[in-house]
N, C-alpha and C positions, 0 to 999 in steps of 0.2 A: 441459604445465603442470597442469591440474585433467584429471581424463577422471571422466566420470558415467555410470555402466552400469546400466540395469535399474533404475533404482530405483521404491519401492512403499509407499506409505503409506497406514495406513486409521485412522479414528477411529471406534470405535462402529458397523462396520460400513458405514461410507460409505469410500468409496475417494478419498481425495484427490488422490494421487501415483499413475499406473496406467503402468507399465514406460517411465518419462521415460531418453533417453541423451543423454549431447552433451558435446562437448570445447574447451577456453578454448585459447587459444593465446598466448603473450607478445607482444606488440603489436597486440592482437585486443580491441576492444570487442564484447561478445556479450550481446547483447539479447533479453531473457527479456520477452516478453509475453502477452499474454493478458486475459479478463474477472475481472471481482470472483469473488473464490470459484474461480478456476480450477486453485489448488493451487501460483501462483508461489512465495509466503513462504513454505510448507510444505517445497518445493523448497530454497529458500536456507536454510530454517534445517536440513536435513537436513546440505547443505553445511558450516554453520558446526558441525557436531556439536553444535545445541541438541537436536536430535529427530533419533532414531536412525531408520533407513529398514527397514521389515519385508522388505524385500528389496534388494537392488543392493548396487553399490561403487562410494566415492568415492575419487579417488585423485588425490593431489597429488604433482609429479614421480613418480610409478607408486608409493610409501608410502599405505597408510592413514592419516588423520587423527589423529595425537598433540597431546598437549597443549604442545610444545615447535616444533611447525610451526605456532601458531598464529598465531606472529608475525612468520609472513609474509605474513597476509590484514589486510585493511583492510576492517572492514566497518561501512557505513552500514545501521544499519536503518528500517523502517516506521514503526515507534513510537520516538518520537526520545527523549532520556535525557541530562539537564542537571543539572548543581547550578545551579540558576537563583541562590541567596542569595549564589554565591561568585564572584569578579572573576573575568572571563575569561579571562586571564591563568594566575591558579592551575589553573583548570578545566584549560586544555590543556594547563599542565606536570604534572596531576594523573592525565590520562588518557596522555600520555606516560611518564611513570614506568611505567605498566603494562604497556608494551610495552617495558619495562627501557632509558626512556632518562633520563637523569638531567636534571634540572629547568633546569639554564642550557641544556644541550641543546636539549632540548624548546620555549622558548620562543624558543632562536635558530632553532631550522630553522621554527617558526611565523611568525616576521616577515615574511618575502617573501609569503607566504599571505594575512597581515591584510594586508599592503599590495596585493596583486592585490585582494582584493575589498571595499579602504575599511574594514577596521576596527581600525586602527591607533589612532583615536582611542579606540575603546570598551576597550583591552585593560585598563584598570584599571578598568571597571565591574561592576557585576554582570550576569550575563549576564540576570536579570530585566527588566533596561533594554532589552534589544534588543531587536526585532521579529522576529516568527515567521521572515521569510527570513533576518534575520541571521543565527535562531539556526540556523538552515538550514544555511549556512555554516560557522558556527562546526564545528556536526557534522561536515561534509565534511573540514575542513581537520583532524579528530580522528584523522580513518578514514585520512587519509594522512598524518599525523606522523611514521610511523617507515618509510618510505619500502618500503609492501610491495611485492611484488611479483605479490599477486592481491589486486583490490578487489571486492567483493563489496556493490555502490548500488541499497538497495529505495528506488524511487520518488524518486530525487536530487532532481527538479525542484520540489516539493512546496510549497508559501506561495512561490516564485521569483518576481519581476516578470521583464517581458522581458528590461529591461537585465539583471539578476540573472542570468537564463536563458545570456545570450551570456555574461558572465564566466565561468559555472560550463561552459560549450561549451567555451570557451577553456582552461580546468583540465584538463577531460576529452581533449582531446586533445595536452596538453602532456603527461599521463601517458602518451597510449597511443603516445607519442613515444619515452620513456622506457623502451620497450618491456616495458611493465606489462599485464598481462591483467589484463583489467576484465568482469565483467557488471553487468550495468543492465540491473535489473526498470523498466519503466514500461507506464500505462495513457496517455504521449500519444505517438501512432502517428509526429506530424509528428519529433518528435523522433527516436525509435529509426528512421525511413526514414534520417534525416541522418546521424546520429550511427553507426549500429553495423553492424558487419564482418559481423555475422552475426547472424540474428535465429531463435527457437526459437520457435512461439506454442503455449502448453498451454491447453484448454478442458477443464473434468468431467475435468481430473489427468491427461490425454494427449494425447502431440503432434500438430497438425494442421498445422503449418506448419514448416519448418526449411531453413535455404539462405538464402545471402545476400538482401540485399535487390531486386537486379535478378533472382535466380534465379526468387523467387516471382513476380516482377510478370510474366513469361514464362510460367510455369505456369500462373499463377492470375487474369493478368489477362484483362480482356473488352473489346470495341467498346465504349468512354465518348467521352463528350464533356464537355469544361465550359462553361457557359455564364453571361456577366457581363449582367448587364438592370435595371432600373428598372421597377417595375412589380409586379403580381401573384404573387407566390413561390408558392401556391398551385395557377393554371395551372401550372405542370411536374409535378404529380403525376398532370395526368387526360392525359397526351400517350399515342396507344398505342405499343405496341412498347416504352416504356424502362421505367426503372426507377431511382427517384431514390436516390443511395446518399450525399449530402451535398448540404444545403439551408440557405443562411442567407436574409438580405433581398435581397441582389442577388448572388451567387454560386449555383452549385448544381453536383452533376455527375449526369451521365447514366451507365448502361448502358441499352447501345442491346440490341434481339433483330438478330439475324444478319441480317432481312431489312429492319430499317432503316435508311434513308438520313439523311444529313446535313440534306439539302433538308428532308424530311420534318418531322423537329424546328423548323425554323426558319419554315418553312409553318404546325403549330398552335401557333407563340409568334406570331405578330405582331400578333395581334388582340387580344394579351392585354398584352405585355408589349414594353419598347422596347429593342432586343435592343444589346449593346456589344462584343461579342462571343461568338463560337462556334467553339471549336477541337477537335479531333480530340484524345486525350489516350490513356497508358496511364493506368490506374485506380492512384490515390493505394494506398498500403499502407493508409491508414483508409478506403478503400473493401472492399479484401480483408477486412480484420480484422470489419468488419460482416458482410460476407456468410459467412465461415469461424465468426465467433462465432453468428451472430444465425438460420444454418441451423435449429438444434435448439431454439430458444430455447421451442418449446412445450413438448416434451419436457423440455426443463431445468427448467422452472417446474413441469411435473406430480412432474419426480423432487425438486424442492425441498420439496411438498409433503409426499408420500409417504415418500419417503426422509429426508429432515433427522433428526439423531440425535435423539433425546428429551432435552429438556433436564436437566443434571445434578441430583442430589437438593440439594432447600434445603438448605446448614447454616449455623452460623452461626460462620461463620471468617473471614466479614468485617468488618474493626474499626467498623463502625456498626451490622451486625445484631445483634453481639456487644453492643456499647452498649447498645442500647435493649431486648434480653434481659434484660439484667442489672438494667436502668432498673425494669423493669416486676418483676422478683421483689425490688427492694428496694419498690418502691411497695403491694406486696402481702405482704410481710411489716410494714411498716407499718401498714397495716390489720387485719390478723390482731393483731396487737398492742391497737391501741384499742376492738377489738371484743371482744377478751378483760377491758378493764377494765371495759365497759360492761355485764359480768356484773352488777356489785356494784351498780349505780344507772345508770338516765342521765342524761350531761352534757353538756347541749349544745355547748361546746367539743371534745368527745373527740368527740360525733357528726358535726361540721364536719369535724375529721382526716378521722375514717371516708371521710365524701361524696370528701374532696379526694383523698385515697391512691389509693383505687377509681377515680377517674375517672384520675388521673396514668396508672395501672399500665392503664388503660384503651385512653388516649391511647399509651402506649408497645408496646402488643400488635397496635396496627394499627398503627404505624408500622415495626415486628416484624416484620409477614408485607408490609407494602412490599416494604421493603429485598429481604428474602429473593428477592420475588419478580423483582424487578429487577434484583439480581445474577445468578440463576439465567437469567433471558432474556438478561443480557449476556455471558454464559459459552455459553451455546448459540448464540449469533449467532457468536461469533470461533470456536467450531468449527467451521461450518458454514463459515467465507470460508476456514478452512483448508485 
């Protein structure tokens, strides 16, 4: 179905994407993980042919991506993308037209969808009315409209409540029923353990992880334990031999060193904490994913320093830095004007203008280089998660 060869992306000399490969399979959910900044979205949008890849091929049924196979992917992205003013209803026969299905169409194959996740009542509202996971929904139910046959879901689960979470479970393997290849990018590990056939993890834009979910826990996993208690959450950090890889208030888990025993743990908790249980465990995949992401994590931080691209040059192409530009040379051609009359005599009304223009054009040259600069830090931050 999709096969990914080699691919390689850089921005400004940082390497985001560094020779990523892996192949989708038709009734295969394949689960792209990874840290912030690890090169996942860069990855999918490479896929969706938003961003061309400086090296590899991507290839759908063994074709290069055209403009006319586009619509056989389904894809949810990051940054979600709503006409919030308009009924939800039009919304979806709106974004159904685009994937050339005609509008009674579009809103009959939507019905079973609003009715699976309750918003059968909202379909003649504005989608502004709904709440973030509605609009969540809403999305989802966009990306599979025209019934593709590869869905491509950054971060599905995203504003979800639980119950929310298990409908949209319930979706996700009705399609991969359907025998529809799905990836699904997420940062929660508990989910992609459950959910996915096969899971890919990229850190600093290369692979460290790849192979079903029971392959890595054989590879990668170690001597853990979990432990249920009341008590001190703090004692299980100072116990020797382990090492705590998930800690709440009364849950936690262990990796054990090779020459720890079971006893051993259960001997420095007792004086601390009122133990509910102690069981021998394989390490959760959010224990893997710590210790495979969280290796390098010095190094990451010094190359975040060092490395990070330079932020792009101020200009002023954004419709408020542009504003208050413009604000500030009519505020100062206003001035230049009353100070030109106050050749002839001064008037203390023309010298009021003066004071007020100057300060306006004042006020608008630092709010000027804000903007500028604010844009400019938010345009270097989303290359850098790139």
């Amino acid at each position: 179905m999709l096969d990914v060869s080699h691919l390689h992306k850089e921005f400004t000399g940082v390497v985001a994407v560094d020779d990523v490969s892996f192949r989708v399979q038709p009734g295969q959910i394949f689960g792209l993980i990874g840290p912030n900044g690890a090169g996942k979205s860069t990855t999918i949008r490479m896929i969706m042919d938003i961003l061309q890849p400086d090296r590899g091929d991507i290839l759908l049924d063994g074709t290069p991506m055209r403009e006319e196979t586009k619509n056989l992917i389904g894809y949810l992205p990051e940054e979600r993308g709503l006409y919030k003013k308009n009924k939800l209803i039009n919304v979806i026969s709106y974004f159904g037209g685009l994937k050339g299905m005609p509008p009674a169409e579009a809103r009959e194959a939507a019905r079973p969808m609003l009715e699976h996740f309750s918003l059968l009542p909202y379909e003649k509202r504005n989608v502004e009315e709904l709440s973030k996971g509605n609009q969540q929904k809403v999305q989802f139910i966009i990306s599979v409209l025209h019934q593709p046959r590869l869905l491509v879901l950054d971060e599905l689960f995203a504003g979800l409540d639980p119950v929310n979470q298990e409908l949209m479970k319930e979706a996700l393997l009705h399609l991969r029923g359907e025998n529809r290849a799905i990836i699904f990018s997420t940062h929660q590990m508990e989910q992609a353990e459950k959910l996915c056939d096969e899971l890919l993890m990229i850190d600093h834009g290369r692979t460290v992880l790849h192979g079903t979910p029971a392959d890595i826990k054989r590879i990668h996993g170690r001597n853990a334990v979990q432990v249920e208690f009341t008590g001190d959450a703090e004692a299980l950090r100072s116990i020797p031999g382990t090492r705590v890889t998930d800690l709440s208030r009364n849950f936690a888990e262990l990796e054990l060193d090779d020459d720890t025993r079971t006893n051993d743990i259960i001997a420095a908790l007792l004086p601390s904490v009122d133990l509910h249980r102690v069981a021998r465990i394989e390490p959760s995949l959010h224990a893997i994913f710590l210790d495979v992401a969280g290796k390098d994590n010095g190094a990451a931080q010094r190359e975040t320093v060092s490395d990070a691209p330079p932020p792009p040059p101020m200009t002023t192409r954004s419709p408020r830095v542009r504003k208050q530009f413009v604000s500030m040379l009519i505020y100062l051609v206003v001035a230049v004007i009353f100070l030109l009359d106050l050749r002839d005599g001064f008037e203390a009304i023309k010298g009021v203008f003066v004071l007020l223009a100057v300060g306006a054009a004042a006020w608008s040259f630092i709010r000027f280089q804000r903007f500028r600069k604010e844009d400019a830090a938010t345009a270097a931050e989303k290359e850098v998660q790139r």
